[in-house]
N, C-alpha and C positions, 0 to 999 in steps of 0.2 A: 582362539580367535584374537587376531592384532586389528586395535584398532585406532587411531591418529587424530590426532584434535588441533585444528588451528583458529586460532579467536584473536583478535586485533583490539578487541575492547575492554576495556580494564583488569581484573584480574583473574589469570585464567582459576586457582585453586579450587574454590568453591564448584565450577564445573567439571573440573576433573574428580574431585572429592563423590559430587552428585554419582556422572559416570561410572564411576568403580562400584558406587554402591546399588546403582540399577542394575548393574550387569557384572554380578560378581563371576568370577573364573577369568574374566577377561582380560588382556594386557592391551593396558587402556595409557597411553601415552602421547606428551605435547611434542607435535612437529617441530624438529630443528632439519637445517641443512646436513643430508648426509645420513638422515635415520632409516634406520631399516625399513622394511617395504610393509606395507598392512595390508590385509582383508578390505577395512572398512576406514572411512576418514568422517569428521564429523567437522565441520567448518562457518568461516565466518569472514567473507575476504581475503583469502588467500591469494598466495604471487601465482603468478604461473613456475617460477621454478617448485611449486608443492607438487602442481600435477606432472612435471618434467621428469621428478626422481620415482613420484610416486602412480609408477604405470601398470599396478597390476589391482589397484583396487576396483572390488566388485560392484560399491558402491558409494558416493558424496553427498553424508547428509547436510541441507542448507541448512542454519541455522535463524533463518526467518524465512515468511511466506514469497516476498519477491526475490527472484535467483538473474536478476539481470547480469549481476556483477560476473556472476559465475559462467553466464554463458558467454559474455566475451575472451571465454580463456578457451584455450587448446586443450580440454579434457581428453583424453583417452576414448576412441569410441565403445570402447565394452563397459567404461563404467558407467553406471546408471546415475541419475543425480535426481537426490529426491527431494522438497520442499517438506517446509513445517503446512499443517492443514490447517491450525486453527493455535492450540496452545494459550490458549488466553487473550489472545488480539485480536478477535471478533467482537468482541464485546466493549473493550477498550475503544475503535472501531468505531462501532455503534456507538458508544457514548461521545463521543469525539465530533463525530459528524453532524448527531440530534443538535449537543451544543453549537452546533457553527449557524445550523441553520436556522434553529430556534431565536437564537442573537440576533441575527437579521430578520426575523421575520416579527418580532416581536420592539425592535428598533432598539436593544438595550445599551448599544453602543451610545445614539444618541439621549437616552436617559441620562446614562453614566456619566455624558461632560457637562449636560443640564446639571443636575447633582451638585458635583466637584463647583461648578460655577454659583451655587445657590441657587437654582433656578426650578421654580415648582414647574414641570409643564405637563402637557395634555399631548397626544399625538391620535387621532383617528382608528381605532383598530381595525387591523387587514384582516381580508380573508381569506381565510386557507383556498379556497376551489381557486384565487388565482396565483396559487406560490405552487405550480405544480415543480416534484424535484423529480431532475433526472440522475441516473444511477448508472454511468458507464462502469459495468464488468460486475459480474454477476458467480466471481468465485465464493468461497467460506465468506471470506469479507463484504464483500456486494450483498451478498444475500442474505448476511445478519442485519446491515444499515437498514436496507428496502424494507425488511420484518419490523426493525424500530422506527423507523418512519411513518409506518403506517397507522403505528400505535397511537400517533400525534394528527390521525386523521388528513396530512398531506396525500394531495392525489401522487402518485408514485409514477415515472415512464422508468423502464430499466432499456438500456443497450449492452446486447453481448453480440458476439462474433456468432456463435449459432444460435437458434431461438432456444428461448427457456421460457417454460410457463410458472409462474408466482400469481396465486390467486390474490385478486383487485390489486393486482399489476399491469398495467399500460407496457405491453413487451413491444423491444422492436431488435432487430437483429442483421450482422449484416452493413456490409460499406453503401448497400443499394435501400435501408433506411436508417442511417444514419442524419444526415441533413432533416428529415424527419421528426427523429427523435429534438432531435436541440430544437426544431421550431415549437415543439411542444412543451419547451421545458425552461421553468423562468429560473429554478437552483440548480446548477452542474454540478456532481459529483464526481471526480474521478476515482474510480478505483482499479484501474486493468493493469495487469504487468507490462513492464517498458518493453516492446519487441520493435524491429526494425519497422512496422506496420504503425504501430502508435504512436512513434518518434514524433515529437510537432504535432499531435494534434488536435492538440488546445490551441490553436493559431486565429489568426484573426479573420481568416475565413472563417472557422466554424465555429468562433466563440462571437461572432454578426447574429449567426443564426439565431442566439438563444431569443425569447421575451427582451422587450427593452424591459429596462432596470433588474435586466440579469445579476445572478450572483455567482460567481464559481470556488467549488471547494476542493482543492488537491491533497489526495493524502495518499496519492501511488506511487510518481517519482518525479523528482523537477526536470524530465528529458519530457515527459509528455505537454510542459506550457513553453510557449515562444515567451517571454519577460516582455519584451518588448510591445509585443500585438497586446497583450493583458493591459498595459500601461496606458497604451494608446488609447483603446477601449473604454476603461474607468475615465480619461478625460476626455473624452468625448461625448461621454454620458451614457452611452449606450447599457453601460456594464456599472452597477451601484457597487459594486466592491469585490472583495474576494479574502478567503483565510486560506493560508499556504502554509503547509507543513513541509514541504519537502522541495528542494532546490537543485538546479546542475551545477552547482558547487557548495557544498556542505563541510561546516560551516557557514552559514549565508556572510561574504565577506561585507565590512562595517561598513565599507562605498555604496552600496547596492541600491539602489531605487527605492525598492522593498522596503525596506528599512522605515524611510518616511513617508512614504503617501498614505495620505487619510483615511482612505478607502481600500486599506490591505491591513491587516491583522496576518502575523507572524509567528510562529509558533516551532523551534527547535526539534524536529520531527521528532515529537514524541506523541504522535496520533495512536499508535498499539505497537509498545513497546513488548520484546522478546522475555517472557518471563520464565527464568530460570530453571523452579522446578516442573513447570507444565512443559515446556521447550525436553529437558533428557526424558521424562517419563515417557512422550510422546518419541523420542527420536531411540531411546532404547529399545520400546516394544516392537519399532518396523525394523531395530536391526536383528532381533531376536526370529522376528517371522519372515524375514530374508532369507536369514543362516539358514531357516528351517524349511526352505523353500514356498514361503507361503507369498502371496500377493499382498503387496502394501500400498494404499495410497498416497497419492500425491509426489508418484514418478513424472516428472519432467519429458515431453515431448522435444526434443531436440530443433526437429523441424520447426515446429510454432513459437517453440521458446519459451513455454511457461509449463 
C-alpha cells in the first residue's frame, strides 16, 4: 500500500516519522512534483496540481475537521475525501468557546482595564436565563460546546441544517427556522463548515436578528462573517462585541479594523488546533479499515460539502 502526505505547515518529519510507525509495511511518502501514483494521500492544503498527477487515489485524508479548502479543488470523482472527526479539537473547542462566553458574560474584559487602571469596581451580576447561546452546527464540535455549555447552566438554542435532538436543548433546524433561532439567541456561536449555502451569513441581516446587546463567537471560518455588517453592528450598539478566531484572510493583515475596535477580541485561530498524535492515530485506523473494506466515518458528502 502507497500512500502520499502533503502538509504546508511546519515541519513535515515528525508526521512522517508518526505515519510509518502507525502503519508499518507501508510506503509512506512526502508529495513532490512528478511522484509516483498512491493508493491513499493524507493532506493538508494541497495545490490542485497534487490531485492533477495524483488521479488514482482511492482516498484524501483531511487533516483537520473543516475541508473547505479541499472542496474548491478538482478532486477526482472516485476518490473519497474524508475529514478528521474529532482527534482532540472537540474539547479544545469546548474550552475555547466556555472561555469567550464566559468573558462576556461575567464582564471580565471590563474588570481587566478597571484593574490595569487602579480601579476597585462593582458591576451588577447577570443572569444566566437572559444570556441564552445560540450554537449554529451541530457536528463532533457543535455538539461537544452545546454539552459544555450546559454544564455552566446557559439556556442552550442549537441550529443545524437537519433537526437533531440534545436533551435541554432548544433545537431548531432548517433555513425556515433559522430567523427564529437568532431571535432567541443573545450569544452566536458559529460552528458549521463553510459551503456555498453559509457563505455570508453572519451579515447584517441575520446578526439584526440576534437580542440587542448581542454577542458573536466565530470559530468555523472567516467566509461565514461580512467584516463589514459586524462593524457596523458593534457601533451601532445593537451587537456588545464579538471574539473572532478565524478570518478571509489569514494571517488577519496589521490594516484590518479588527485589530482595533474595543469590542472584538482576536485571537490567531488557534480555537482546536490539529494535534499531532491524535490527528495519525485516528487517520491511520480509517486508512487500515478502508484497505480492509470496512466503513469509516467521517466521508465527505460531495454534494453538501461537508
Amino acid at each position: 500500500m502507497k500512500i502520499t502526505f502533503y502538509w504546508t505547515d511546519g515541519r513535515t518529519e515528525p508526521w512522517l516519522d508518526g505515519f510509518r510507525a502507525a502503519l508499518p509495511g507501508t510506503e509512506f511518502t512526502p508529495w513532490v512534483p512528478g511522484a509516483p501514483a498512491a493508493d491513499y494521500a493524507v493532506v493538508w492544503s494541497p495545490p490542485q496540481a497534487f490531485f492533477d498527477e495524483q488521479t488514482q487515489l482511492k482516498a484524501v485524508f483531511n487533516m483537520g475537521a473543516g475541508v473547505d479548502a479541499l472542496m474548491k479543488l478538482n478532486i477526482p470523482a472516485l476518490t473519497q475525501v474524508v475529514r478528521l472527526d474529532d482527534a482532540g479539537m472537540s474539547v479544545q473547542m469546548a474550552e475555547y468557546v466556555c472561555h469567550a462566553v464566559i468573558r462576556h458574560f461575567r464582564e471580565l474584559d471590563a474588570y481587566e482595564a478597571d484593574t490595569r487602571a487602579g480601579k476597585w469596581s462593582y458591576r451588577k451580576p447577570r443572569v444566566r436565563t437572559d444570556f441564552p447561546v445560540g450554537v449554529m452546527g451541530l457536528g463532533v464540535l457543535g455538539t461537544r460546546v452545546v454539552q459544555a455549555l450546559k454544564r455552566f447552566d446557559f439556556p442552550v438554542n442549537a441550529w443545524s441544517r437537519s433537526p437533531k435532538a440534545l436533551d435541554g436543548v432548544r433545537g431548531f433546524a432548517g433555513t425556515e427556522q433559522l430567523d427564529d433561532f437568532l431571535a432567541a439567541s443573545k450569544v452566536l456561536v458559529c460552528l458549521m463548515p463553510l459551503t456555498p449555502e453559509t457563505q455570508d451569513i453572519l451579515n447584517h441581516r441575520n446578526l439584526s436578528l440576534l437580542q440587542p446587546g448581542g454577542y458573536v463567537i466565530n470559530v468555523a471560518r472567516g467566509g461565514h462573517l461580512v467584516d463589514d455588517d459586524l462593524i457596523a453592528l458593534l457601533d451601532s450598539g445593537h451587537l456588545a462585541g464579538a471574539t473572532l478566531d478565524v478570518f478571509r484572510q489569514e494571517p488577519l493583515p496589521s490594516a484590518h479594523p479588527f485589530w482595533q475596535h474595543p469590542n472584538i477580541t482576536v485571537t490567531p485561530h488557534t480555537s482546536a488546533r490539529t494535534l499531532r498524535e491524535e490527528s495519525i492515530a485516528q487517520i491511520a485506523s480509517k486508512i487500515t479499515a478502508m484497505a480492509q473494506g470496512l466503513p469509516v466515518a467521517g466521508v465527505v458528502g460531495r454534494a453538501r460539502g461537508y
